[in-house]
C-alpha positions in Angstrom: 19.3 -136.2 -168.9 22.9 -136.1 -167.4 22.1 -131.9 -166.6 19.2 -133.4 -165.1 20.7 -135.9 -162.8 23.4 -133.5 -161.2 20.5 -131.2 -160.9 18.3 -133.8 -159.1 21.7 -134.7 -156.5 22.3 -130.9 -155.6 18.5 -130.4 -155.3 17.9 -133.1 -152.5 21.1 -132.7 -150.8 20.5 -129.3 -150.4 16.7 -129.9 -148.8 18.2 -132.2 -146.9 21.0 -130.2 -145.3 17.8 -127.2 -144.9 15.9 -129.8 -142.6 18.5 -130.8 -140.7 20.1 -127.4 -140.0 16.1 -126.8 -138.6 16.7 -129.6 -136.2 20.0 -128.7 -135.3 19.4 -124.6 -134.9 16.7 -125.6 -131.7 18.8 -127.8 -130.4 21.4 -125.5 -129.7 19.4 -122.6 -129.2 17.3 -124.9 -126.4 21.0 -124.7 -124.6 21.2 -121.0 -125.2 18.0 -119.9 -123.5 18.2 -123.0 -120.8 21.7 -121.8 -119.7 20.5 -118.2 -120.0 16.9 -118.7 -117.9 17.8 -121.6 -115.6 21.8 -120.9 -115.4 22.3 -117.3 -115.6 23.2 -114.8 -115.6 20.6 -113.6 -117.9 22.8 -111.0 -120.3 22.9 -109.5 -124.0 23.4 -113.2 -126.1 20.0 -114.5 -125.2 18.2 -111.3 -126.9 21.5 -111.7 -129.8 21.1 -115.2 -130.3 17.3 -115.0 -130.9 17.5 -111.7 -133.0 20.4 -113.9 -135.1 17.8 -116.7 -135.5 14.9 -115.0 -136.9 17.6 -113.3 -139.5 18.4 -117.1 -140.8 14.6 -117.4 -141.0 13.5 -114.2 -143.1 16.3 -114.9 -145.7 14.0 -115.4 -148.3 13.9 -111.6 -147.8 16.7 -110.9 -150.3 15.8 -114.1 -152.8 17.4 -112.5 -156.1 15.3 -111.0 -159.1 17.9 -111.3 -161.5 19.9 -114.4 -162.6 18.1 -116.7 -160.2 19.4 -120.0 -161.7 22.9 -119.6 -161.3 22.6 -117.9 -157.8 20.3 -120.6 -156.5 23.8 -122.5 -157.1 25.7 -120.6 -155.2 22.7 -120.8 -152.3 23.3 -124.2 -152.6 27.2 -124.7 -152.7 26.8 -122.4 -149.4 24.3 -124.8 -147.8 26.7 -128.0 -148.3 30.1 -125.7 -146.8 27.7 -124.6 -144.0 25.9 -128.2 -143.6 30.0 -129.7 -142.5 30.0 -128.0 -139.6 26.8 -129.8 -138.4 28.5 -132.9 -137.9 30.8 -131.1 -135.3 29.7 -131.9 -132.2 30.1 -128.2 -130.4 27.2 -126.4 -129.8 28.8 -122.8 -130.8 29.7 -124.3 -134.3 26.6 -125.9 -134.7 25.0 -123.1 -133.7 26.7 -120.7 -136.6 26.7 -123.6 -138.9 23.2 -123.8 -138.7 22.6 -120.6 -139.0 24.0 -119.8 -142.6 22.6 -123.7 -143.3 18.9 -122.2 -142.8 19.8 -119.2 -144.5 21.0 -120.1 -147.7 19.0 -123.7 -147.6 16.0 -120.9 -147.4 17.1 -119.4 -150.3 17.9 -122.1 -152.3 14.2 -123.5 -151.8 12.4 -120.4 -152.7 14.7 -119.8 -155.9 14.0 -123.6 -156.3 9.9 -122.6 -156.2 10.3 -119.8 -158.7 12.5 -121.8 -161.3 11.7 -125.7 -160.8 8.4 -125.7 -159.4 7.7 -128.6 -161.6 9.7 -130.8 -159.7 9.6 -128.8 -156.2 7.4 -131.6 -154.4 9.5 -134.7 -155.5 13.0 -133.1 -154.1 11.1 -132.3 -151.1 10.0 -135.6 -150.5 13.1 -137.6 -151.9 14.8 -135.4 -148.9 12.1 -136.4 -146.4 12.6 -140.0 -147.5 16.9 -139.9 -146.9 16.4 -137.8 -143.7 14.5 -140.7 -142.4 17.3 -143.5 -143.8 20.0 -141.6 -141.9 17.5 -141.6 -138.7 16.7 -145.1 -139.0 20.5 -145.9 -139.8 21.3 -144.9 -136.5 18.2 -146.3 -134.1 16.7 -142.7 -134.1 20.1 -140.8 -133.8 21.0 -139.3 -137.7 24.6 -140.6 -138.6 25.2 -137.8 -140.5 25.1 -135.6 -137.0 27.6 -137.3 -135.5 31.7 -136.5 -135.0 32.5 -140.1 -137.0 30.6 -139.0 -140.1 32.6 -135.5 -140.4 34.9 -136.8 -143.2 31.7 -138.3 -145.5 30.1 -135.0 -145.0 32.9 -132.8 -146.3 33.3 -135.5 -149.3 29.4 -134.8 -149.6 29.8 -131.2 -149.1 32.6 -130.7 -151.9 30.4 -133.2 -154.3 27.5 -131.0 -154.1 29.9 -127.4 -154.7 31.7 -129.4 -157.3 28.7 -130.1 -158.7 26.9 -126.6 -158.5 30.3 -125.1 -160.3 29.6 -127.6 -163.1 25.9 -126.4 -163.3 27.0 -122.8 -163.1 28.4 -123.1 -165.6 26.0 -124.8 -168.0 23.5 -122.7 -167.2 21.8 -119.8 -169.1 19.6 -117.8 -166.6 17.0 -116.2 -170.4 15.8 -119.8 -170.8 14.4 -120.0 -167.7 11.0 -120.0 -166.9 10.0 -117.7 -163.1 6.8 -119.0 -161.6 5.2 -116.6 -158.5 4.5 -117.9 -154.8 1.8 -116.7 -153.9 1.2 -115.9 -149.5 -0.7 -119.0 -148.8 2.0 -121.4 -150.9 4.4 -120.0 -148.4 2.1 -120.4 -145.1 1.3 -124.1 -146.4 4.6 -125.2 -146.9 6.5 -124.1 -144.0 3.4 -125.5 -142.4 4.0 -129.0 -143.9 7.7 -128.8 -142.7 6.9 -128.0 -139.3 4.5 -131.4 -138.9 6.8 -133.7 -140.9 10.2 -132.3 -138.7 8.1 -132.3 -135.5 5.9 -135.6 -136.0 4.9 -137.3 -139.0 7.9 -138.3 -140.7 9.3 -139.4 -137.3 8.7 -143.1 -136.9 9.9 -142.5 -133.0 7.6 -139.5 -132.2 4.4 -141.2 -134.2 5.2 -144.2 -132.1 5.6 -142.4 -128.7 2.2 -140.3 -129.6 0.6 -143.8 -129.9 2.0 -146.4 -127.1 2.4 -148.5 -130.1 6.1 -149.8 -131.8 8.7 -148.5 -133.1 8.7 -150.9 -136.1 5.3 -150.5 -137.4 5.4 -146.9 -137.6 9.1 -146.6 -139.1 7.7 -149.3 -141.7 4.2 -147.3 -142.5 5.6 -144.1 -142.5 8.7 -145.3 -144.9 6.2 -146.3 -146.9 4.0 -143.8 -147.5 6.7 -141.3 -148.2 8.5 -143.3 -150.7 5.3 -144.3 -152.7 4.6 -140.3 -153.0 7.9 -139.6 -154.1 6.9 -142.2 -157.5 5.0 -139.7 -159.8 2.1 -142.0 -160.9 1.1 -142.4 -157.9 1.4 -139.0 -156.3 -0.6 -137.7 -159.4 -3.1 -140.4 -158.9 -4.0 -139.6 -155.4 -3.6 -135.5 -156.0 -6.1 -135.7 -158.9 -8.7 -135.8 -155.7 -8.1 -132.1 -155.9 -10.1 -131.8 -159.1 -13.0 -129.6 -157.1 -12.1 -127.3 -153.8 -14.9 -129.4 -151.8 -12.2 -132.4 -152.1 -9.5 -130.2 -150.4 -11.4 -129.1 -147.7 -12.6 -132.9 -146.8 -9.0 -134.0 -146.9 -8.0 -131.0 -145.3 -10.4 -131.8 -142.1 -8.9 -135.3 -142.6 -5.5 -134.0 -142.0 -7.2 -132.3 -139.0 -9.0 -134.7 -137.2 -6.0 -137.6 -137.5 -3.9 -134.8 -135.4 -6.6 -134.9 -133.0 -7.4 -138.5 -132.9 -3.8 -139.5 -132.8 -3.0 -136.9 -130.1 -6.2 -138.1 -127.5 -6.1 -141.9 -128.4 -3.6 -144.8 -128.2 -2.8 -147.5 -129.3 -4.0 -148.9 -132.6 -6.5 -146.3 -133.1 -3.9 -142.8 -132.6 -1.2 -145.0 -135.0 -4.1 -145.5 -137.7 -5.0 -141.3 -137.5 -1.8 -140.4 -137.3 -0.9 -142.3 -140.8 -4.1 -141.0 -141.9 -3.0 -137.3 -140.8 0.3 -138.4 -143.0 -1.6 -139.1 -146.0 -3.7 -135.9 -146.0 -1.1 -133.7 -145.4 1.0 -135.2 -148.5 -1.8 -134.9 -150.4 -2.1 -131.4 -149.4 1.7 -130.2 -150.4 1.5 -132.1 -153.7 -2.2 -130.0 -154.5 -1.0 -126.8 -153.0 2.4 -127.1 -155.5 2.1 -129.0 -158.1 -0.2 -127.3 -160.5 -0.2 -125.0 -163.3 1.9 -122.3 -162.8 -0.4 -118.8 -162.6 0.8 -114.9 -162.5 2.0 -114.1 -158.7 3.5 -111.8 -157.5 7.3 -112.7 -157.8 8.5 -112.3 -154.3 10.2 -114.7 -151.4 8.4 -112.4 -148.8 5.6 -115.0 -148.5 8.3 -117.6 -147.9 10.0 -115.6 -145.1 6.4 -115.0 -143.8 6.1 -118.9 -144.0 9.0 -119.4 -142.1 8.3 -116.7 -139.3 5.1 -118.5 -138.8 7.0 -121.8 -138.7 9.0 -120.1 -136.0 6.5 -119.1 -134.2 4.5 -122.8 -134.1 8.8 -124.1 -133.0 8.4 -121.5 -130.2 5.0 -121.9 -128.9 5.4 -125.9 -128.7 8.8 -125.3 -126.8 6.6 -123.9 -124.6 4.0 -126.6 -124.2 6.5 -128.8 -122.3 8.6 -125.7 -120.4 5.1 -124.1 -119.5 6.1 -124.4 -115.9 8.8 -121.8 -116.3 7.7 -119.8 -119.5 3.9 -120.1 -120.0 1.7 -122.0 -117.7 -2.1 -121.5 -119.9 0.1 -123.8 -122.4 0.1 -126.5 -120.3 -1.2 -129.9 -122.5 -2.4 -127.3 -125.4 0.8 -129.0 -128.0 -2.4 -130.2 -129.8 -3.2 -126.7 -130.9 0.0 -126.1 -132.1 -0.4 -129.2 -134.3 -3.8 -128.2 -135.2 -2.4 -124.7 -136.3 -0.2 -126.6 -138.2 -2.6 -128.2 -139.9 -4.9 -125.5 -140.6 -1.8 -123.7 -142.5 -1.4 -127.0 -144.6 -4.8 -127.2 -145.5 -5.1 -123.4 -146.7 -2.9 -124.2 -149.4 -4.9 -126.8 -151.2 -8.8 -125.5 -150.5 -6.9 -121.4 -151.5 -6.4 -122.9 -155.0 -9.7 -124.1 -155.9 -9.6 -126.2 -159.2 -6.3 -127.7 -160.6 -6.0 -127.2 -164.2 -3.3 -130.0 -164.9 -0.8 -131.9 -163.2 3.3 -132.3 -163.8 3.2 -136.0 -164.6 6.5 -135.3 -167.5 9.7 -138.2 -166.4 11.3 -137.4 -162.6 14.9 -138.0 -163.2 16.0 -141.9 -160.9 19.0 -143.1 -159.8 17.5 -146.5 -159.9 14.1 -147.9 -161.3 10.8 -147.0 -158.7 10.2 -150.4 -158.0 13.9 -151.3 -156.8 14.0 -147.5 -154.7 10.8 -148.4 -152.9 12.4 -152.0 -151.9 15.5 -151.0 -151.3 14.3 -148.6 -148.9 11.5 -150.3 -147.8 14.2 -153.6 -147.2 16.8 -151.1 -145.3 14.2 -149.5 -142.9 12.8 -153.1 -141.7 16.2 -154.7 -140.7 17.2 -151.4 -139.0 14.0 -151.2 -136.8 13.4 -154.8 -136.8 13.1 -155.6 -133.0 15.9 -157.7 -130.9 15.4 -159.1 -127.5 17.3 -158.0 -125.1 20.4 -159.6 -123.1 20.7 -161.3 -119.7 21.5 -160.4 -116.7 25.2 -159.7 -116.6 25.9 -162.0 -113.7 23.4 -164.9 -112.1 24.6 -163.8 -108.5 24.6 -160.0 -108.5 22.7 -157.5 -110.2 24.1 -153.7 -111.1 21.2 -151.1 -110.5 21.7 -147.5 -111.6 20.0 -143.9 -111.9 21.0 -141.2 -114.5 19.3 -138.3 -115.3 20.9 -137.8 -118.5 19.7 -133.8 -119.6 17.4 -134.8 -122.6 20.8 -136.2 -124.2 23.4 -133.1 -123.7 26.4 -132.5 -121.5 26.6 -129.4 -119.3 28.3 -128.1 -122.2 25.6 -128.7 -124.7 27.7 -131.5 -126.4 24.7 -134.0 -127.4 26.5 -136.4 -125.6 24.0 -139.5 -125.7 26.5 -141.8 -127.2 29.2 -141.3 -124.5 26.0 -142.3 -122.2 25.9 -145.4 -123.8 29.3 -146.2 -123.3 29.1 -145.3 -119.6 26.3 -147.6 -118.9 27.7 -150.2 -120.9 31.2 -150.2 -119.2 29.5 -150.4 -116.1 28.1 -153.5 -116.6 24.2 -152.1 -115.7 21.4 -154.7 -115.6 18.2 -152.3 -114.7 19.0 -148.4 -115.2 16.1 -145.7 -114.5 16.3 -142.2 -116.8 15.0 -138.9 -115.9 14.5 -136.0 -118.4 14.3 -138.6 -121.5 13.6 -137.1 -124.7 12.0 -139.6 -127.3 11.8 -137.1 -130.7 11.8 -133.3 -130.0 13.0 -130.9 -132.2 15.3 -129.4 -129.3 17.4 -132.8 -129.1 17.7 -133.5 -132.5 14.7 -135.7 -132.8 16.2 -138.2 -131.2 14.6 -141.3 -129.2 16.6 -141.0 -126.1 15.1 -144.5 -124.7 14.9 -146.5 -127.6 18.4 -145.6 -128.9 20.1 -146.3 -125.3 17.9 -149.7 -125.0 19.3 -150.4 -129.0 22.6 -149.4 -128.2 22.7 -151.3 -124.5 20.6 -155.2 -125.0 18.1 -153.5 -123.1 14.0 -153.7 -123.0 12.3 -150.3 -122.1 9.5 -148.8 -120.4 8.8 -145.3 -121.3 6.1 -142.6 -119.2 5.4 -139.9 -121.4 4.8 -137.4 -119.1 4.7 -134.0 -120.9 3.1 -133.9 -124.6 4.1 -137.5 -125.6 7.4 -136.6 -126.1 9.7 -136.1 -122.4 9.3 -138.3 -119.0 11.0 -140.7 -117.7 12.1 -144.7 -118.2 13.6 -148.0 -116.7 15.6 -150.2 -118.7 16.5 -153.5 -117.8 17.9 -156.6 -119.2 16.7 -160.1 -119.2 13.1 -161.6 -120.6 10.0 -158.8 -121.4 8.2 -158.4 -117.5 5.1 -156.7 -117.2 5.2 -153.1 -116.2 2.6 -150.0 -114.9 3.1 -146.2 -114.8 1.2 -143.4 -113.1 1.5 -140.0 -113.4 1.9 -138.1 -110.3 0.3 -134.9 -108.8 2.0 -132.0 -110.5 1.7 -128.0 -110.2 4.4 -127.7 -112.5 6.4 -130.2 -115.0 4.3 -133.5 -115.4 6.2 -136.5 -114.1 5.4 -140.0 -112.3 6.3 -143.5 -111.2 7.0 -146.6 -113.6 7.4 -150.3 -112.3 9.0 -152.9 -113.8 8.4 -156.8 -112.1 11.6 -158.0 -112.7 12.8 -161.5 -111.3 16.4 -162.5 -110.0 17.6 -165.3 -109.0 13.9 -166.5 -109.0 12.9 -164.1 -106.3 11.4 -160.9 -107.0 12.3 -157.7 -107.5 10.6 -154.4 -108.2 12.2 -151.8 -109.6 10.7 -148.5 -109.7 11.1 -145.1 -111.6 10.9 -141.8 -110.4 11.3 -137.9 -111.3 10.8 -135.5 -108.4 9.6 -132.0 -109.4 11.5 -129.2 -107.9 11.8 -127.3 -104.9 8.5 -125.4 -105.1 6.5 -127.9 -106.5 4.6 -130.1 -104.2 6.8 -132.9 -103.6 5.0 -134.2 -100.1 2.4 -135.0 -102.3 4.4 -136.0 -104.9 6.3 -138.6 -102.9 3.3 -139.8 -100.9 1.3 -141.1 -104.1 4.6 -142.9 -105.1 4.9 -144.2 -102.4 1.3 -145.5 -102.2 1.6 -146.8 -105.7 5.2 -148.9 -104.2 3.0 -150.4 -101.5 4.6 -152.6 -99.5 6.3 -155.0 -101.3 9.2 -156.5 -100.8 12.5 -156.7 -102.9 12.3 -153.2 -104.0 14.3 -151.2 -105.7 14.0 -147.2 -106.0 15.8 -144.9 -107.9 15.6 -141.9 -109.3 16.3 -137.9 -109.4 14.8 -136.7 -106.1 15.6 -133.2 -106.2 16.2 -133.3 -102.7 19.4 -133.7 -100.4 19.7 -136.8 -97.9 18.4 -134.9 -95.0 15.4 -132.7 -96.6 11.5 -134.3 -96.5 11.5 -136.4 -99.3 14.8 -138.4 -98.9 13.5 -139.0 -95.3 9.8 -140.2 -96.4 11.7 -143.1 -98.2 13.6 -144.6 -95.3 10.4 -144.2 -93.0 8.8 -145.9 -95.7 10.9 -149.2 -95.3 13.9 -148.2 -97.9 17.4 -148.0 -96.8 20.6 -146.0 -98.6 22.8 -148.5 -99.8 26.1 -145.8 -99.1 24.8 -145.4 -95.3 24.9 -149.7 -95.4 28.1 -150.0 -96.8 29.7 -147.1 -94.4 30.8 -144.9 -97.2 30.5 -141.7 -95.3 30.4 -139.2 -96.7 28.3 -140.6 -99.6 29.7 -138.8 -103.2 28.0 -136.1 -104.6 26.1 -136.3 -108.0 24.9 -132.6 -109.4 26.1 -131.3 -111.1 28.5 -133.4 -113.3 31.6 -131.3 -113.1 32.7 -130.2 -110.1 29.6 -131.7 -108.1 28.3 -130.6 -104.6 24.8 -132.1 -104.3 23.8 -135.3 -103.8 19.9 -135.8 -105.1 20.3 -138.8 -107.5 19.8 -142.1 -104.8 19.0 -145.3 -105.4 17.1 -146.7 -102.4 17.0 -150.7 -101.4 14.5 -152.9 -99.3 14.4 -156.4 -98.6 18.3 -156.3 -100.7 21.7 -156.5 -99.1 23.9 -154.3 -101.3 27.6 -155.7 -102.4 29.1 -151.9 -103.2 28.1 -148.7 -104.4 29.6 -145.7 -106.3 29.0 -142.6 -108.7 30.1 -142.6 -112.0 33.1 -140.1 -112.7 31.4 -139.9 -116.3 30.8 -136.1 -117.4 28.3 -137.3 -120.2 25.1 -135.8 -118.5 24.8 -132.6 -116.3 24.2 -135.4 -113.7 26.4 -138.4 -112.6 25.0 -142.4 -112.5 24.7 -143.5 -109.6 25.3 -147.6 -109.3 24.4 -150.1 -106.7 25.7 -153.5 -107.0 23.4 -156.4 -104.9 23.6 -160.1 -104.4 21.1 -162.2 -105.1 18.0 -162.2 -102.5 17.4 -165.8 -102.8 17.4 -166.9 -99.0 
């Protein structure tokens, strides 16, 4: 039993570390290719980087044939040094870190297939289930990423390598028993990772593809994966599988929650999407966790697995960049999912009956009952929902835009905490976001709107504008107002207009959203809708990323349209610049005023985003 246990502890911590090196090797390689398209100049590292990539992913290449037990150990004392550097936040450490993370994490899980198969699904999902307790720790953002949590994760690091030595040592590779994988086990479960890593075990990306909370999605999702990591009841549900005709009906389940949840909203898209949950852990449990038969003793089908899982990663980066990559993608993420699902499914209906199930004892840290409260307990005070602060003052009101780069730096620094700071020093009462990321793989999952409006006392407002997933916000302080969006004309990138009714001072006052596309998308028709969907009323507020200079169309629309420039009212000539961050010579971020008599005005010095805030204080309207 004790053997058991320290296996049990390396096992998870090492599919653990494997699914967030996943997250963390996009993230950095989003800021490779972004600096390398958008940037320039285009040279040698974007071709290197990639090539260095699809290496970490076809490690399964060289899983051993001989003395697999003891040198899964060493895949997994590997892992945990690589996993440290992880929780450095510099994107060329991370981006090596993650590297050798996915590499000998790889390893480690196909070794794990071909020696512990037996208990291959319950480490999976007991990873699944602490992934989404360091997520939910941190309102979306994992504390284990972060620079503050560097000296738990070397202590957690040199447990696990301690740990593996021990093992290593106890271990006799003859008394081993090697199980095959066979091509489809592979397909199916890199499948499986890529929908629980890209949706369904994120709480924030489930409730984003819905329009429903936060809460009740972090609570049914908890749920469901900690009830499936309790043996009894994942055999009870997996003994469905008993005929082939059962995995194909919940394989078509898994399908049609994907598809439901992906077109619907609300109730409805939340119900399919826990319904697309449920089918797909059913599938991984029947695709795994049967009798062991004769295949072909290779980790080829893993690294074919994982080049597939690459390839979904790839082609749903492209569903929200199709603008600037591949425009026939455009609103087509579904398929991807789909895909996804299809690979899931294959796993299950390939097998055909299931012989017998592994029902033997799961080693526990604690009893089943007291895991699934605790965790149950911990997930509901962290996503329990607070209301939001008052205004700052009862005479002035701070207003602010920041396009804050989907979380990063111009560096590449995820840099979403320092943004927090800088909007919190500045005392900001109503604060619109541009490029906001709310769980993508290429910003570490993270919900960029919910974790600021956590972080600051704020209520939010999010438009999904591309695939659920990226748009813009507002967040404001003070009581819950109502609120409408609309998405604007696009030829390229999907954006649009939100408004909040807000009320100061018992006067109104309108704030309003805006992303502006780029140069050689149609922005005169762009602007013209927003400004239609303004109207005319009074005590407006408008802010937002323009893309556009003072004296270019757009900019000059506005101020025919009513709205003044709070720097041209306060005489600051000439108003400061606010792209990009460091070193900045344009000046496209504006907040615009009518019917409001500004008090002062300035642009953060912050270097948190590739863009600076730009704040507008204003007295109250009351006559």
């Amino acid at each position: 039993m004790k053997l058991r246990g320290l296996d049990s502890v390396v096992s998870v911590s090492v599919f653990l570390f494997f699914l967030q090196a996943l997250r963390v090797v996009f993230s950095v390689l989003f800021g490779i290719i972004y600096d390398q398209i958008f940037e320039g100049p285009v040279d040698a590292w974007l071709v290197i980087s990639n090539l260095l990539v699809v290496l970490a992913f076809i490690a399964p290449l060289w899983t051993p044939k001989k003395n697999r037990n003891r040198r899964a150990l060493v895949f997994a004392a590997l892992t945990a040094l690589a996993r440290v550097s992880l929780s450095v936040n510099l994107a060329g450490v991370r981006f090596w870190g993650s590297l050798f993370a996915v590499a000998f994490g790889s390893l480690y899980l196909t070794t794990h297939l071909q020696i512990k198969r037996r208990s291959f699904v319950l480490t999976m999902l007991s990873a699944l289930v602490l992934d989404q307790l360091l997520r939910a720790a941190g309102d979306t953002y994992d504390i284990s990423l972060r620079s503050s949590w560097l000296s738990v994760q070397i202590l957690w690091g040199l447990a696990v390598i301690s740990l593996a030595i021990i093992l290593f040592r106890q271990t006799n590779d003859e008394e081993i028993e090697i199980t095959g994988i066979r091509v489809v086990d592979g397909i199916a479960l890199c499948g499986f990772i890529f929908l629980q890593i890209s949706l369904l075990s994120f709480p924030n990306a489930v409730a984003r593809w819905s329009s429903t909370t936060y809460f009740a999605s972090a609570a049914a999702l908890m749920g469901m994966l900690v009830l499936f990591t309790i043996t009894s009841v994942r055999d009870m549900f997996v003994r469905v599988f008993q005929s082939s005709l059962a995995g194909i009906g919940i394989s078509l389940l898994l399908l049609l929650g994907l598809i439901v949840g992906y077109f619907s909203e609300g109730g409805l898209s939340l119900l399919a999407l826990l319904l697309a949950q449920f089918a797909a852990l059913l599938n991984f449990g029947s695709a795994l966790e049967r009798t062991p038969k004769t295949y072909r003793i290779s980790g080829s089908n893993i690294a074919l697995g994982m080049l597939l899982f690459l390839l979904l990663n790839f082609l749903y980066a492209f569903t929200f960049t199709y603008a600037y990559t591949l425009p026939v993608l455009r609103g087509y993420g579904w398929i991807v999912f789909l895909t996804a699902g299809v690979m899931v499914g294959a796993g299950s209906v390939a097998q055909g009956a299931v012989d017998s199930f592994f029902s033997h004892p799961k080693f526990r840290l604690v009893p089943d009952g007291v895991l699934v409260l605790g965790v149950l307990v911990f997930t509901l005070v962290k996503a329990w929902p607070k209301p939001a602060q008052d205004f700052y003052s009862d005479d002035v009101v701070r207003l602010a835009t920041y396009n804050i780069h989907y979380g990063f730096d111009d560096l590449w620094h995820f840099t979403l905490a320092d943004m927090a700071r800088t909007i919190g020093e500045a005392e900001i009462d109503v604060l619109v976001l541009q490029e906001v990321d709310t769980a993508r793989i290429t910003s570490y999952g993270v919900d960029d709107a919910y974790y600021l409006a956590r972080q600051l006392n704020m209520n939010q407002v999010y438009l999904p504008a591309v695939e659920h997933l990226t748009g813009i916000a507002v967040l404001y302080r003070g009581p819950v107002a109502s609120s409408e969006q609309q998405r604007l004309t696009s030829l390229q990138e999907q954006t649009g207009i939100i408004r909040v009714n807000l009320t100061f001072d018992g006067e109104p006052l309108n704030a309003y959203g805006i992303w502006m596309g780029l140069s050689d998308e149609d922005t005169q028709t762009q602007i013209s809708e927003a400004l239609e969907f303004i109207t005319d009323r009074s005590n407006a507020v408008f802010g937002g990323d323009f893309n556009a200079e003072y004296h270019e169309p757009v900019p000059q629309a506005i101020l025919a349209a009513g709205f003044e420039d709070p720097f041209v009212l306060l005489g600051i000539d000439p108003a400061p610049p606010t792209s990009p961050a460091i070193d900045p010579r344009s000046r496209i971020d504006f907040v615009w005023l009518r019917g409001l008599n500004p008090i002062s005005a300035w642009a953060s010095t912050s270097l948190a985003s590739d863009h600076r805030m730009v704040v507008v204080e204003i007295e109250s309207p009351s006559p």
